[in-house]
N, C-alpha and C positions, 0 to 999 in steps of 0.2 A: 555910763554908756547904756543905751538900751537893745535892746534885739536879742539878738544871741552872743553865749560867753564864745572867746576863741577858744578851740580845742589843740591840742597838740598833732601836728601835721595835718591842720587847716591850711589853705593860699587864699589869704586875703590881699584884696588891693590895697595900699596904701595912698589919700592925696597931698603931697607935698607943696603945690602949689596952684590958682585957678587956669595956669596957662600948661605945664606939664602934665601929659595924663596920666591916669593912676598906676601905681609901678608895684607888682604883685611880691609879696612875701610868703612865705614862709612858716607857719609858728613851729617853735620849738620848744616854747616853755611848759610843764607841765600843767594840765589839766586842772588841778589843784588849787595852784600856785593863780591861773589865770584867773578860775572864778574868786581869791580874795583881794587880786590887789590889781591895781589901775594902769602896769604897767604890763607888755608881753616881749620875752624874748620870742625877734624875727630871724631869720636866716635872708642873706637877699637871693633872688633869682634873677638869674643871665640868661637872655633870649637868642641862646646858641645852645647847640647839639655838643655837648662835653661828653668823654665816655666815662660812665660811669666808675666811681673808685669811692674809697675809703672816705672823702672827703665831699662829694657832693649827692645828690639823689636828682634820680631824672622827674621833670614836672611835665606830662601830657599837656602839650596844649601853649607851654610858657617856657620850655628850656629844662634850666639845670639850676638845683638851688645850691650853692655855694655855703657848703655848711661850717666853713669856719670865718665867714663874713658874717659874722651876728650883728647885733643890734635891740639896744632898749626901747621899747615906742611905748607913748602913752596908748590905752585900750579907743580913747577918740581920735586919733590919727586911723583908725582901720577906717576901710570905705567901702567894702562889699565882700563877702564869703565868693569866690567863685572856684573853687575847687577840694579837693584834698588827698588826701596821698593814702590809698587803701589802707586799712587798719592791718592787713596781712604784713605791711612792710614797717610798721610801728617800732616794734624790737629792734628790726637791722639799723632806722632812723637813730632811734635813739640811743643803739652805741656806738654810730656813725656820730651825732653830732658829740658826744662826752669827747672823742679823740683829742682833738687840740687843746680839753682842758686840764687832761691830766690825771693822775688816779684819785 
C-alpha cells in the first residue's frame, strides 16, 4: 500500500464494489500493529444518530461506529482518509473497543 500508514481511530472509506459507494470505517488496530502488517482491524459505521454508550463512539459527519462489529481488511481495500476521531478521545476509544473482547 502506499500513501499513508492507517492510524488508530482514523475513518477510512472502504470500496467493496465499482457499483456501491465507498462505506466508511473505522480503525481500531493499533498503530503498531498497522505499520507491520497488511491487514487492519475496522470497526463498521452506521449513518444513524445512536446515543452514545459503552459500545459505540459518535463519527461527525458519518453516524455512529459500532464498536463491537469489527472486521479484518487487507490495508488495499482502504480507499480514502476522510476523517478521524480527536486523539483527546483515544483512551475512552480504546477501552470502549477492548469491551466485547474480554480481559
Amino acid at each position: 500500500m502506499t500513501g499513508p500508514v492507517p492510524r488508530f481511530g482514523d475513518i477510512w472509506t472502504i470500496k467493496h464494489s465499482l457499483v456501491l459507494p465507498p462505506e466508511p470505517r473505522l480503525i481500531v488496530s493499533a498503530d503498531d500493529f498497522n505499520e507491520d502488517f497488511h491487514v487492519v482491524l475496522t470497526a463498521r459505521i452506521k449513518d444513524v444518530d445512536l446515543p452514545e454508550d459503552d459500545l459505540t463512539e459518535p463519527i461527525r459527519g458519518y453516524g455512529a461506529a459500532l464498536l463491537y462489529m469489527v472486521e479484518w481488511l487487507p490495508r488495499t481495500s482502504l480507499h480514502e482518509l476522510v476523517a478521524a476521531v480527536p486523539a483527546d478521545r483515544h483512551d475512552l476509544l480504546g477501552q470502549r473497543v477492548r469491551l466485547p473482547f474480554g480481559p
